[in-house]
C-alpha positions in Angstrom: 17.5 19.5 138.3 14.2 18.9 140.7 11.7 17.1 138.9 8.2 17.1 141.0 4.9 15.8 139.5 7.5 15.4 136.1 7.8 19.2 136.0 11.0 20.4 136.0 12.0 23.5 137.7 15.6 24.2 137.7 16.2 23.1 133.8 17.2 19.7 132.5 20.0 17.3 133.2 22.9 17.3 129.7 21.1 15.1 127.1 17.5 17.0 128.1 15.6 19.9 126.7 12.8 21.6 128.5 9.3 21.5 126.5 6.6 22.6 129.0 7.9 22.4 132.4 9.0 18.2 131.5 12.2 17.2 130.8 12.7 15.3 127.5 15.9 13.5 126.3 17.0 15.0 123.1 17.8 11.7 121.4 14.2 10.7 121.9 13.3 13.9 119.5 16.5 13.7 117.1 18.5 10.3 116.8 21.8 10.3 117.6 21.5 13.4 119.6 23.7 14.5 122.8 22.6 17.8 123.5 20.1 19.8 122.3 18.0 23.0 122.8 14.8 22.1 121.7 13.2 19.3 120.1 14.6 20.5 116.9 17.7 21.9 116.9 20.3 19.7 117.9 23.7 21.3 119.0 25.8 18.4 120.0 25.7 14.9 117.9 27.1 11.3 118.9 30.4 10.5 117.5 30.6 9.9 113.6 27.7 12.6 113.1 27.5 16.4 112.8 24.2 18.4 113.8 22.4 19.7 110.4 19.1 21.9 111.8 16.9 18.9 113.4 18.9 16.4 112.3 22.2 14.7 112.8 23.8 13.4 109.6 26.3 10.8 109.3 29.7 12.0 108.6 30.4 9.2 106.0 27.3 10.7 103.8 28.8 13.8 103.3 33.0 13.1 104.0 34.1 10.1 102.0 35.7 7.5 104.7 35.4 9.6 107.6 34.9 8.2 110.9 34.4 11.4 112.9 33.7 15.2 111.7 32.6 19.0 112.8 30.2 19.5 109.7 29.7 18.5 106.6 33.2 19.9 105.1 35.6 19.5 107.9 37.0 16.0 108.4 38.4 15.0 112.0 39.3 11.0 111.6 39.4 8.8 108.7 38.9 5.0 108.5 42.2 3.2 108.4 43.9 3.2 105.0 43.3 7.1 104.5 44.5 10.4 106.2 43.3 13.8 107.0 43.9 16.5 104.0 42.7 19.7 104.6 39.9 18.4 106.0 39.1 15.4 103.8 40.5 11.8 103.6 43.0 10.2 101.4 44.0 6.7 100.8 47.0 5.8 102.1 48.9 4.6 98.6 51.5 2.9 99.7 51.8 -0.9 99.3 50.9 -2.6 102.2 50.3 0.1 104.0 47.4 0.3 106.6 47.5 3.6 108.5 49.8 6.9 107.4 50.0 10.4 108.2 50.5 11.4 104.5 51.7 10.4 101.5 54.8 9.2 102.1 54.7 8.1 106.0 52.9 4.8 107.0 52.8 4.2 110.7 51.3 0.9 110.8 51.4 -1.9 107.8 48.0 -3.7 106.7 49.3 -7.2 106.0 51.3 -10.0 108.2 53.7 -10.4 105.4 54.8 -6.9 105.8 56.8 -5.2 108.4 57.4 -1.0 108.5 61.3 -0.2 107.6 61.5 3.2 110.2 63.5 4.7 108.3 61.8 5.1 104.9 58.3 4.5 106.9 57.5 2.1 103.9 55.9 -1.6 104.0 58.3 -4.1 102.9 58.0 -7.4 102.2 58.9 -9.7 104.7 59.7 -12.3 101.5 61.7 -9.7 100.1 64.7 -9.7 102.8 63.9 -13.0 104.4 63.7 -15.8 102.0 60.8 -18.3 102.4 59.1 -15.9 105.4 55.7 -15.2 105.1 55.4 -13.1 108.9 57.8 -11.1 109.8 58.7 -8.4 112.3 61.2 -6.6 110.8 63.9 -7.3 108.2 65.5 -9.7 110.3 63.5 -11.7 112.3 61.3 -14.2 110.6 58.1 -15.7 112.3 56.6 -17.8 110.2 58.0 -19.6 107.3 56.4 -20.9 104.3 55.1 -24.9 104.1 58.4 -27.2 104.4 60.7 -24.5 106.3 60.8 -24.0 110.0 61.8 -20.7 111.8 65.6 -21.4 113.0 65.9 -19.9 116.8 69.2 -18.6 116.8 69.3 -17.0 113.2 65.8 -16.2 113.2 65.7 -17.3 109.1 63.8 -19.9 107.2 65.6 -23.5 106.7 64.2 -25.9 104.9 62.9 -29.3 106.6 64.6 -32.3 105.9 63.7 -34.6 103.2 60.0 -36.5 102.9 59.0 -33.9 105.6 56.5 -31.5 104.9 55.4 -29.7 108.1 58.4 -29.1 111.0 59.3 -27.6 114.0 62.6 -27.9 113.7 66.0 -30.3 111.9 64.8 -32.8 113.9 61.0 -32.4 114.7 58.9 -33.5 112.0 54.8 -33.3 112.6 53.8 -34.1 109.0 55.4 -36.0 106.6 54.8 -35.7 102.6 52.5 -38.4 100.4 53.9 -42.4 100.9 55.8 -41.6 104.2 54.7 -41.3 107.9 56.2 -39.6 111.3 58.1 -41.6 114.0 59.8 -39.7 116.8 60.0 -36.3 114.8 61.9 -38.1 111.4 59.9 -39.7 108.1 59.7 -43.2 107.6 58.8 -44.7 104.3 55.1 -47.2 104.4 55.6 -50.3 103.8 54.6 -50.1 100.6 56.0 -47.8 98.0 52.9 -47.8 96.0 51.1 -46.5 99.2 50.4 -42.6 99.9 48.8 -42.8 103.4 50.0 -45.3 106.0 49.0 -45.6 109.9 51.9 -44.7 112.4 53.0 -48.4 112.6 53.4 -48.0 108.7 50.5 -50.1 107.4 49.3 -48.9 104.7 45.8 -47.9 104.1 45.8 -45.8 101.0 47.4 -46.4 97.5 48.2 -44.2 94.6 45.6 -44.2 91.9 45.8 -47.8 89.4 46.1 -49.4 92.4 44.1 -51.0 95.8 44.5 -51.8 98.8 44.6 -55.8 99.6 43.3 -57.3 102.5 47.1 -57.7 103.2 47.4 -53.8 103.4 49.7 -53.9 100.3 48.5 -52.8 97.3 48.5 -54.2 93.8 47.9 -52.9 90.1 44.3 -52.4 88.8 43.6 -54.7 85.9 43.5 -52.7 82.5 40.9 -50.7 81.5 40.4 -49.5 85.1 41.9 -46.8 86.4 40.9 -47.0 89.9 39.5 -50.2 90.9 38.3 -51.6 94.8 38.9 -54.7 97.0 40.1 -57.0 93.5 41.8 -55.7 90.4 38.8 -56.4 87.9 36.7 -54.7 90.3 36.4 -51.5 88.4 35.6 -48.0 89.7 36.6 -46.2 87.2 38.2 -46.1 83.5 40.6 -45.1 81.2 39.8 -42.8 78.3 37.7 -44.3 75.4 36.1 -46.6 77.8 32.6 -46.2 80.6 31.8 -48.0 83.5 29.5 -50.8 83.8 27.5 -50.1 87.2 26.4 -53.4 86.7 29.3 -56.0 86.8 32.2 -52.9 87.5 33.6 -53.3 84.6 35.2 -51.1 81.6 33.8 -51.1 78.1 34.9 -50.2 75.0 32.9 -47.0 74.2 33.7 -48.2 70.4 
């Protein structure tokens, strides 16, 4: 193309029509035009649309989940989950199953805790063959166990952590440790106190089960009765047992009688 003065004299670039002697880009005239003849009649349309006269119409409007198409009854790519059927797209039905060629062949599972058996080209459960596995690559290699099992590197199976241990990386690597105990070097050690439920890594306690407080000895001690939670002293009420209400003025429990 020679465009001099904008008038074009040996036709128009792809993505141009000719109106006049100036060269125009078709998807000025027709959005989501690629090539066109005139200003409106579109030949070619982006991806994800088919040309309809002087316009170009989105595939999904016509196709149910169809990503790409040639007109308006002719299918070319589905969104993931379906598959082309003469033309139109079908969900894939299979549990778990993300993308298939047809009814009975999935080529790609949908969810982590599934992994594609080859040979039946199903979605399995990872749970199903690998006890306590929540990711898995196939039927026999675990990747991630569920909460209080670690991912054993030889047998590639869940074990379980060892007692009071609630998050592991392995037998001997604990990184959290369940309600009253804390981590030192990888194993749980009980807080000092077993009426305490969080305790700092030296094992002071700074946390105590409910009907009880924390002293300024960091032990803790029984809430006096009504209260059932209570701060600093035992009489120093927060809150009460059933058939009594707080006094916001002193902290105390009253009889609701």
């Amino acid at each position: 193309m020679r465009v001099y003065a904008q008038k074009c004299y040996f036709g128009c670039e792809s993505g141009e029509y000719n109106i006049s002697g100036l060269c125009k880009k078709c998807s000025d005239a027709i959005s989501y035009c690629v090539n066109c003849k005139t200003a409106s009649s579109c030949s070619v349309c982006m991806a994800g649309f088919y040309p309809s006269g002087s316009l170009c119409v989105a595939c999904y409007s016509t196709l149910s989940y169809c990503l790409e198409c040639k007109d308006a009854n002719e299918c070319l790519k589905c969104l993931d989950g379906y598959y082309l059927n003469a033309g139109k797209c079908v969900k894939c039905a299979m549990t778990g199953c993300l993308e298939c060629n047809d009814s009975l062949t999935c080529t790609k599972c949908f969810r982590n805790d599934y992994y594609l058996n080859t040979t039946t080209n199903a979605c399995v459960q990872c749970a199903n063959t690998l006890t306590n596995c929540i990711r898995c690559t196939d039927s026999l290699t675990c990747v991630d166990c569920q909460l209080g099992f670690y991912e054993d590197s030889t047998t590639k199976k869940c074990v379980q952590c060892p007692g009071n241990c609630l998050i592991c990386q392995a037998s001997n690597n604990c990184t959290e440790c369940k309600v009253g105990y804390w981590a030192s070097a990888g194993t749980c050690v009980r807080c000092s106190d077993s009426n305490c439920i969080s305790c700092n890594q030296t094992g002071i306690c700074y946390d105590c089960k409910e009907g009880m407080f924390l002293t300024i000895s960091n032990t803790c001690s029984k809430c006096t009765n009504p209260c059932s939670t209570c701060s600093v002293v035992a009489t120093n009420c927060t809150g009460c047992n059933v058939g009594y209400y707080l006094d916001a003025t002193n902290f105390q429990c009253k009889s609701c009688i």
